[in-house]
C-alpha positions as CSV (number, residue, x, y, z in Angstrom):
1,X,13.0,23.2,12.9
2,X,16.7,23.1,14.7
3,X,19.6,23.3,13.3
4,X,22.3,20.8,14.3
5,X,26.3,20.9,13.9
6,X,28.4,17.9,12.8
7,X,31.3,18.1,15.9
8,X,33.8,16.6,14.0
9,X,35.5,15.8,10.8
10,X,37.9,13.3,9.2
11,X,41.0,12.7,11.4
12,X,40.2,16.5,13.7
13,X,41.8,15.7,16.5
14,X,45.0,14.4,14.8
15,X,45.2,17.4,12.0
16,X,44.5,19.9,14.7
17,X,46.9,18.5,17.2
18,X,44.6,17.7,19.8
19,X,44.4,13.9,20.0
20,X,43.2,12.4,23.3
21,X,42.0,16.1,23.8
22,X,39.1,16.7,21.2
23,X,36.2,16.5,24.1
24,X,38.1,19.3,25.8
25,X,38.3,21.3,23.0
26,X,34.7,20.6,21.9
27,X,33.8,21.8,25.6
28,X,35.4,25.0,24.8
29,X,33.8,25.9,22.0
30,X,30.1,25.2,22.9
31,X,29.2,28.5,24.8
32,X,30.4,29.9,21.1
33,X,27.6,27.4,19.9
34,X,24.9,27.6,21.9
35,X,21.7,29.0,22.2
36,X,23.3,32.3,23.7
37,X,25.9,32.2,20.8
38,X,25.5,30.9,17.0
39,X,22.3,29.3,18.1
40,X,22.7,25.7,17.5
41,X,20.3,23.1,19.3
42,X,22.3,20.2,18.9
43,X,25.8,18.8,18.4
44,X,26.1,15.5,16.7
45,X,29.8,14.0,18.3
46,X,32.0,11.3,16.5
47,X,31.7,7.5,18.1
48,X,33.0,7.6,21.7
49,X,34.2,3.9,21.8
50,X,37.6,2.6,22.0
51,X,38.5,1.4,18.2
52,X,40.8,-0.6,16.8
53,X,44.0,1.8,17.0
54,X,45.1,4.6,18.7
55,X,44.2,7.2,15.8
56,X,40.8,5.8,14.5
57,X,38.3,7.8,14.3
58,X,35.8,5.5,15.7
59,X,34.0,3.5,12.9
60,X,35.6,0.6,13.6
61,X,34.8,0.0,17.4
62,X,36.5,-2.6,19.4
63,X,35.3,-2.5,23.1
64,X,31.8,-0.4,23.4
65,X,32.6,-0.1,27.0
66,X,35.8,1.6,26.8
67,X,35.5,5.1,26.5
68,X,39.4,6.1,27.2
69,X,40.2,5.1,30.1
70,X,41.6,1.5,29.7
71,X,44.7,0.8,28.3
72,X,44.2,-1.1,25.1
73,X,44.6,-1.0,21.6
74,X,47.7,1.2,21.8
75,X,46.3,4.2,23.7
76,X,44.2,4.7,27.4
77,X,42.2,7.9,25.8
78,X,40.5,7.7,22.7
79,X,41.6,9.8,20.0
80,X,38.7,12.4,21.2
81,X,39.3,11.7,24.9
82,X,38.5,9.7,28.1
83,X,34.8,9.7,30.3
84,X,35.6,12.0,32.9
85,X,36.0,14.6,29.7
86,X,33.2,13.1,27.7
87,X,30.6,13.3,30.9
88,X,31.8,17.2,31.3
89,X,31.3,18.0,27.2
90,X,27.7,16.8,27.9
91,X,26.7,18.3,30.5
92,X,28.4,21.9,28.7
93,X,26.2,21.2,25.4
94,X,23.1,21.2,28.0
95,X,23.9,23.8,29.7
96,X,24.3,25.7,26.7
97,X,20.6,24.6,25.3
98,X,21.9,21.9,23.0
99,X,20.8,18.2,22.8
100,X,23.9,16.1,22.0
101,X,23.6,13.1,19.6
102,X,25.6,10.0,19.2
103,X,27.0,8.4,16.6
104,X,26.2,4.7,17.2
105,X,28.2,2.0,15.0
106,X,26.4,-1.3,15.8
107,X,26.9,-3.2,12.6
108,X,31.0,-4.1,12.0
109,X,33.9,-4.7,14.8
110,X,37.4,-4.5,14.2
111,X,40.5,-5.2,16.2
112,X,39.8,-9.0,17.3
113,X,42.7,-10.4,18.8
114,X,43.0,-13.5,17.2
115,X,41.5,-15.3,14.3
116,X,39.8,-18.4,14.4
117,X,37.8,-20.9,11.9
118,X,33.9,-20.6,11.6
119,X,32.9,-24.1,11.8
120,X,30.0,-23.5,9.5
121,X,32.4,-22.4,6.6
122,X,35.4,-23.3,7.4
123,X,36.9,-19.8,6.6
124,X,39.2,-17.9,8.9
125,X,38.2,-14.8,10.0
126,X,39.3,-12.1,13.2
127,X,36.4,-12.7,15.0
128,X,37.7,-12.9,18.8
129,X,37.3,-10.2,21.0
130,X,38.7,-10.0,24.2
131,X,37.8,-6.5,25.7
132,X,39.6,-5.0,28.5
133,X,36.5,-3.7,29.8
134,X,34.9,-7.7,30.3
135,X,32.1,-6.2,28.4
136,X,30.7,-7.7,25.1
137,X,33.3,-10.7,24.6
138,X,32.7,-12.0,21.3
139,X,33.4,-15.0,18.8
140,X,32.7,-16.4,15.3
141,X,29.1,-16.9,16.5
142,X,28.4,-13.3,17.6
143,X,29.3,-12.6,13.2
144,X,27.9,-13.8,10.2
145,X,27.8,-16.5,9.5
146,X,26.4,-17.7,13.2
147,X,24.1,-20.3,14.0
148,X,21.4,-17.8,14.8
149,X,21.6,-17.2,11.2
150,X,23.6,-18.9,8.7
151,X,22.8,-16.8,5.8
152,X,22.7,-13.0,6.0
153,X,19.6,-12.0,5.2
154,X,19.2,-8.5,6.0
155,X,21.8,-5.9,5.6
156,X,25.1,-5.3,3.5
157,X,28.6,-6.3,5.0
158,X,31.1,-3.0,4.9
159,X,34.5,-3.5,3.3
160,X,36.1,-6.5,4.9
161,X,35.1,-6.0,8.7
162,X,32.9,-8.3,10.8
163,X,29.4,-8.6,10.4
164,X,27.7,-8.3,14.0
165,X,24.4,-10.6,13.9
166,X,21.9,-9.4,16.0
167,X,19.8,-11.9,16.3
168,X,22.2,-13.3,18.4
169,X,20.9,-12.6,22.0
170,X,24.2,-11.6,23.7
171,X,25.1,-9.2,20.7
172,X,21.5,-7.9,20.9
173,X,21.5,-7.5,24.4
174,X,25.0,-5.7,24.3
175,X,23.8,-3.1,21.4
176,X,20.9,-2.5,23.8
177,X,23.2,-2.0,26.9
178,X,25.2,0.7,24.9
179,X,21.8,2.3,24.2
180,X,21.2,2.7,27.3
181,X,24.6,3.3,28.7
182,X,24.5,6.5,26.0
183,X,20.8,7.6,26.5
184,X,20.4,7.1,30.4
185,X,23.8,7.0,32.3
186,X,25.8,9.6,29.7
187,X,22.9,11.5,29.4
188,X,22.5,12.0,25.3
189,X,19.9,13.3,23.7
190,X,19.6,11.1,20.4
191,X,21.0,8.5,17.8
192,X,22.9,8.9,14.6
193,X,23.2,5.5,13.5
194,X,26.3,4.5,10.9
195,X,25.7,2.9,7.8
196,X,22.3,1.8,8.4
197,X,22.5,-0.6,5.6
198,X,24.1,-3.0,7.5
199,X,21.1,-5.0,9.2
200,X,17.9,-4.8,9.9
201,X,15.1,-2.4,10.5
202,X,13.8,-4.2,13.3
203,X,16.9,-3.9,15.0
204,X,17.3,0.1,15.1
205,X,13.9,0.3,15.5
206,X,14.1,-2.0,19.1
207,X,16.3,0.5,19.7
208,X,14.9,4.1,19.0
209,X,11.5,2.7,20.5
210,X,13.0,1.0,24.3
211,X,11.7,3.6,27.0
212,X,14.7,4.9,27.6
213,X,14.8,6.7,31.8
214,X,16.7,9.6,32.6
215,X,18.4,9.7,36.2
216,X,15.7,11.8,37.2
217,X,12.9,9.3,36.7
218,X,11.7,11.1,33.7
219,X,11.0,8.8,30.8
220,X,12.5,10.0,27.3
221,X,12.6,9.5,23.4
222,X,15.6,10.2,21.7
223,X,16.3,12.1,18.8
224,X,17.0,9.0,15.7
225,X,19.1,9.6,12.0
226,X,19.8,7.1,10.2
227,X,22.7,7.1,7.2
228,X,21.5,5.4,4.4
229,X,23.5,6.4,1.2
230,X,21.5,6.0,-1.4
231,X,18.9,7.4,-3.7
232,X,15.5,9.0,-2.9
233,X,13.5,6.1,-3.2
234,X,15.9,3.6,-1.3
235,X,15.6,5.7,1.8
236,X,11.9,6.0,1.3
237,X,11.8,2.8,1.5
238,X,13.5,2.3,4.6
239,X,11.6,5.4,6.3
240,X,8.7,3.4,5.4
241,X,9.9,-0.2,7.1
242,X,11.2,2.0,10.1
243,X,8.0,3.5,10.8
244,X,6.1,1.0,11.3
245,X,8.0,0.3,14.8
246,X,9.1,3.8,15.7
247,X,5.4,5.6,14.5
248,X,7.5,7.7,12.3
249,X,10.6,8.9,15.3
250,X,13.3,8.2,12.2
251,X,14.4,10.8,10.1
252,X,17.3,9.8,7.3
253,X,20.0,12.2,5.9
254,X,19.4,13.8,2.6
255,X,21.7,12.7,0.1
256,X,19.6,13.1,-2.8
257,X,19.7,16.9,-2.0
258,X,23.4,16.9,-1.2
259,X,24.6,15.7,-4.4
260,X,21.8,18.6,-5.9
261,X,23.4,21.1,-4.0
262,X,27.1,20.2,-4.5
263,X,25.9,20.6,-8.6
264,X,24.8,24.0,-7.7
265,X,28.5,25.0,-6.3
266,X,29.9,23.0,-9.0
267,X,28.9,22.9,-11.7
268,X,28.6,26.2,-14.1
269,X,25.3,26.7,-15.5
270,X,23.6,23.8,-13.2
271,X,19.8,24.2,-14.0
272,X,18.4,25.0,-11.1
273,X,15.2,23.4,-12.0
274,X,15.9,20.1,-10.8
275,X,16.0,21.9,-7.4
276,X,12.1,21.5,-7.8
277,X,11.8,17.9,-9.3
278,X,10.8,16.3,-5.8
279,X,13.9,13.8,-5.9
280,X,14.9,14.6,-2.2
281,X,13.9,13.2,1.2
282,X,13.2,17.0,2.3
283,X,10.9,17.3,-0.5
284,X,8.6,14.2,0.0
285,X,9.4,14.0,3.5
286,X,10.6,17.3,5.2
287,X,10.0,16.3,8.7
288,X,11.9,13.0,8.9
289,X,15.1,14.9,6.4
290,X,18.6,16.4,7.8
291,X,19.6,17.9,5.1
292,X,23.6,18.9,4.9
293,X,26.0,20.2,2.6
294,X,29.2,18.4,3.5
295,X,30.1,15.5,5.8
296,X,32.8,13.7,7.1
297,X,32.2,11.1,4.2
298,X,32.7,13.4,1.4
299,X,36.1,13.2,1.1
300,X,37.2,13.0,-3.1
301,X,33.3,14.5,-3.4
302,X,34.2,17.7,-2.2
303,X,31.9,20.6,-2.8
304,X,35.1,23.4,-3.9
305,X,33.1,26.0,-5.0
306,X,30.7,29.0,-3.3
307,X,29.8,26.6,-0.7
308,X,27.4,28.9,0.8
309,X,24.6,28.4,-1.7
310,X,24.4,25.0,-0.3
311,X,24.1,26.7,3.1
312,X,21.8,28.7,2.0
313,X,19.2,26.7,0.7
314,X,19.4,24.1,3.8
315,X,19.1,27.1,6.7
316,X,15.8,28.5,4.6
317,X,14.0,25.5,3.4
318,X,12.3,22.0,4.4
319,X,14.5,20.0,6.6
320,X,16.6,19.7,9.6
321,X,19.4,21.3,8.6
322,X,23.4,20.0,10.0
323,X,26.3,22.0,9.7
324,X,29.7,20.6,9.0
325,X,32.4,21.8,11.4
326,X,35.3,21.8,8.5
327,X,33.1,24.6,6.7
328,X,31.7,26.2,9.7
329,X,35.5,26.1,11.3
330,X,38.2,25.5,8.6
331,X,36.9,27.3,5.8
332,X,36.0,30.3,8.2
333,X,32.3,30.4,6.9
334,X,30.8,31.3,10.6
335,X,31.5,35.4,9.5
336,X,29.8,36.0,12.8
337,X,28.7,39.7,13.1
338,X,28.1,40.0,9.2
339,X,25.2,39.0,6.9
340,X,27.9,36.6,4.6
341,X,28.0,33.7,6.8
342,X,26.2,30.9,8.5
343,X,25.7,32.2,11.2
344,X,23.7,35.2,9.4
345,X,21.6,32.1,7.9
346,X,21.1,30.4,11.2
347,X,19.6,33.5,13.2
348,X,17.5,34.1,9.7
349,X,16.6,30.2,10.3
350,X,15.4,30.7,13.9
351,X,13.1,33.9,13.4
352,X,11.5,33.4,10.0
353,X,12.1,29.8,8.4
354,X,9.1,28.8,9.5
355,X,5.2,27.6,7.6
356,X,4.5,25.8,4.8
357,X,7.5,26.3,1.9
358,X,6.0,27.5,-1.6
359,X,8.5,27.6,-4.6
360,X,7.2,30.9,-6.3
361,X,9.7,31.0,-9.1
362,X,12.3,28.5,-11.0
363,X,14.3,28.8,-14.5
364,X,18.2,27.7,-15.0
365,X,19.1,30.7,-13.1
366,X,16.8,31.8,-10.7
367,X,15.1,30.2,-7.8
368,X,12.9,32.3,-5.5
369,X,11.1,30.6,-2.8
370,X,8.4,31.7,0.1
371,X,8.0,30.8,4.4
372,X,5.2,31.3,4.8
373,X,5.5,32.0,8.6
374,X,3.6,30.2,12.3
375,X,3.1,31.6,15.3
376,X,6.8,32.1,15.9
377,X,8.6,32.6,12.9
378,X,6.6,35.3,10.4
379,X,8.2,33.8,7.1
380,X,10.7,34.7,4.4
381,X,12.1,35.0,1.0
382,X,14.8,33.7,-0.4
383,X,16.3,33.9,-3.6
384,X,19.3,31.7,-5.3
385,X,20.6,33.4,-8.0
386,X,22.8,31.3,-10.5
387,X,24.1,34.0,-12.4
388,X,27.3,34.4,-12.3
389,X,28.2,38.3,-13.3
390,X,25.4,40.2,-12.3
391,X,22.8,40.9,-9.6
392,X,19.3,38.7,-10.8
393,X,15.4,38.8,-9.7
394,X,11.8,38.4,-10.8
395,X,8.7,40.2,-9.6
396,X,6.6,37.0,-7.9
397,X,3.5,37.2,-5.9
398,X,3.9,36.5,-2.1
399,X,1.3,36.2,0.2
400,X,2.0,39.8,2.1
401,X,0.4,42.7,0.4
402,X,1.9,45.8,0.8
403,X,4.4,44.8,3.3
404,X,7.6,46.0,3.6
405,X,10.9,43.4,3.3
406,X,14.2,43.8,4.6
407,X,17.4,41.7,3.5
408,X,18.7,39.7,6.3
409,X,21.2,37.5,5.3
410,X,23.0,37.0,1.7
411,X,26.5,36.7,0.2
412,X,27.8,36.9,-3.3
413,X,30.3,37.6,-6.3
414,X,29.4,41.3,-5.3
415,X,29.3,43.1,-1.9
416,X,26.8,45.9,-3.0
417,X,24.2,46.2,0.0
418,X,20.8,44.5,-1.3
419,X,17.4,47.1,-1.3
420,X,14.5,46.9,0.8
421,X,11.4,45.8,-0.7
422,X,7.8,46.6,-0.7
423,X,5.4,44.4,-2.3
424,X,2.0,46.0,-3.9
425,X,-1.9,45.6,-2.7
426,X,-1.5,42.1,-4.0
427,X,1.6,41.1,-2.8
428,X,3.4,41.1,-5.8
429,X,7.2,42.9,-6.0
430,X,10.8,42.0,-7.2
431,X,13.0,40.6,-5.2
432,X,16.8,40.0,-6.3
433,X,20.3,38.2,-5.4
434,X,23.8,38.7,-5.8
435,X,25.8,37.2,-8.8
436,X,26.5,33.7,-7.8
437,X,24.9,34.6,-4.6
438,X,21.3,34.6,-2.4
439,X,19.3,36.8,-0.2
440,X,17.0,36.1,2.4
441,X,14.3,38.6,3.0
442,X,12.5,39.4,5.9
443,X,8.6,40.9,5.9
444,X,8.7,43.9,8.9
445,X,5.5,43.6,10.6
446,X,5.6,47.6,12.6
């Protein structure tokens, strides 16, 4: 699998005093990135539509059509930037060997200019829309309630904002215009859609399945996640109504295994048994999962504590795995040009994360698990050790016999270099981790 990275986080570009300039910043940091550098493939970037002030981050969009360079809503840039700067940032993350994905929030407005009276209620609501761009005007009859359907039957409404109905055809036929605008004339790669909750299948389906044409003729399928926050069977569900129009294109983010994960930093003495319970969407379903550590939604849920165990275990096991730039950034956890950081994880990610994932060991404390290796990537192990004052490991049978095993990546409550290892005729040998720490081994095929 890839490995993506999350280009922003809550309020960036106005903490890092670059507002109106994140897409230039972004565009100077992707050769550091790329496929030549940390070895990303693919840079998920925050909603590029004008919102409803000057600071928003984007989630609640007022003109689609408006991507900085019209001067409403206090501002002529977004908070991230205009076009000219967004058109330049793709075509850097592609010439860098990255796909870029979009973050498309097609369920709730904000910013109407005026209010106005639903006739079929008789409640007062900002529904009226009156974009600079001419794009996408809208009334009470493009929200819910609307007399293409009076009842909402699909979807939840977030916090007080508009309700787009879809089955209106001038709001569907605008959602599919931005589709295209982002896919064929911006040149993106993929789809992460917001708050998928919000309407129906059917409708993000349409979307993900239209035969979308690059300039050069060619015809292309993007790249679809969905967010729906929720438990592992919810988003099973939806996987399930979502493949039967896209032939199983979606995957969903893991939030099962995130809330796991942020017990394993956490929480002393976390059992990490329940690791192996199934009660993720990696587990049941590792090739529609991005799995993640920490998002821009996490704020007050906060992982605080050795936040590269989380890491670990998504860069080495089933899933897509996203990086969040706060951690990667903010919280210096990049160590580039040492085996402690993410970027150790990422290269072990690319050369040996690879074959069918076998858990060969699980108590409270210890978690040991095998790659077994394709034609590309010739496999690991890795070990999570929950420990937290001294070095930890179990002898476990592999499928290698008498292979050697060299550490690659781990990090820890102690900086003593980890041993090679050798396993015996049957493949069997010990393999241990740091206190409050893991190791990633790598068989050495000579």
């Amino acid at each position: 699998m890839a490995v993506m990275m999350q280009g922003f986080y809550w309020d960036c570009a106005v903490k890092e005093e670059k507002k109106g300039e994140w897409w230039n910043y972004l565009n100077g940091e992707i050769a550091k990135l790329g496929k030549q550098g940390a070895g990303f493939d693919a840079i998920w970037l925050p909603p590029i539509s004008k919102a409803a002030d000057a600071n928003s981050m984007g989630y609640d969009p007022y003109d689609y059509f408006d991507l900085g360079d019209l001067d409403q809503k206090g501002s002529i840039k977004t908070v991230y930037g205009n076009e000219a700067e967004l058109r330049r940032l793709i075509a850097t993350i592609h010439e860098n060997g990255m796909g870029a994905i979009a973050d498309m929030v097609i369920n709730h407005n904000s910013g109407a200019d005026a209010e106005e009276v639903n006739p079929l209620d008789g409640k007062s609501r900002w529904t009226k829309f009156n974009p600079a761009s001419g794009r996408f005007s809208r009334d009470w009859n493009s929200f819910h309630p609307s007399r293409y359907e009076r009842t909402m039957i699909e979807g939840e409404k977030f916090a007080g904002f508009p309700h787009l109905c879809h089955r209106n055809p001038s709001v569907y036929t605008a959602m599919f215009e931005y589709a295209r605008l982002i896919i064929e004339d911006l040149d993106f790669d993929g789809f992460r859609f917001d708050f998928v909750k919000g309407f129906g299948t059917w409708m993000i389906g349409l979307l993900a399945k239209y035969q979308y044409q690059k300039k050069d003729g060619r015809e292309f399928v993007p790249f679809v996640v969905g967010e729906y926050w929720s438990g592992p069977d919810d988003i099973g569900g939806w996987l399930d109504d979502v493949a039967k129009i896209t032939d199983g294109q979606m995957a969903a983010f893991d939030f099962p295994l995130r809330y796991k994960l942020k017990d394993v930093c956490d929480t002393p003495n976390y059992d990490l048994r329940n690791l192996t319970d199934g009660g993720s969407v990696s587990a049941a379903r590792p090739f529609n999962a991005v799995t993640f550590t920490e998002n821009h939604d996490m704020g007050g849920n906060e992982v605080v504590n050795d936040k590269m165990l989380g890491y670990s275990f998504i860069l080495t096991q089933d899933g897509y795995p996203c990086v969040f730039w706060w951690d990667y950034y903010n919280c210096a956890l990049a160590r580039p040009g040492t085996p402690h950081g993410i970027d150790a994880l990422i290269a072990a990610h690319h050369a040996y994360a690879g074959g069918e994932n076998c858990i060969l060991h699980a108590d409270p404390d210890l978690y040991i698990s095998q790659r077994g290796g394709n034609e590309s990537q010739s496999g690991l192990i890795y070990v999570l050790n929950n420990l937290g004052n001294q070095w930890s490991g179990t002898s476990v049978k592999t499928k290698w016999a008498n292979r050697k095993f060299k550490p690659v990546a781990w990090d820890g409550k102690d900086d003593a270099y980890p041993d090679e290892r050798t396993t015996d005729g049957d493949g069997n040998s010990e393999f241990p981790a740091p206190p409050r720490g893991y190791c990633v081994y790598a068989p050495v095929f000579e």
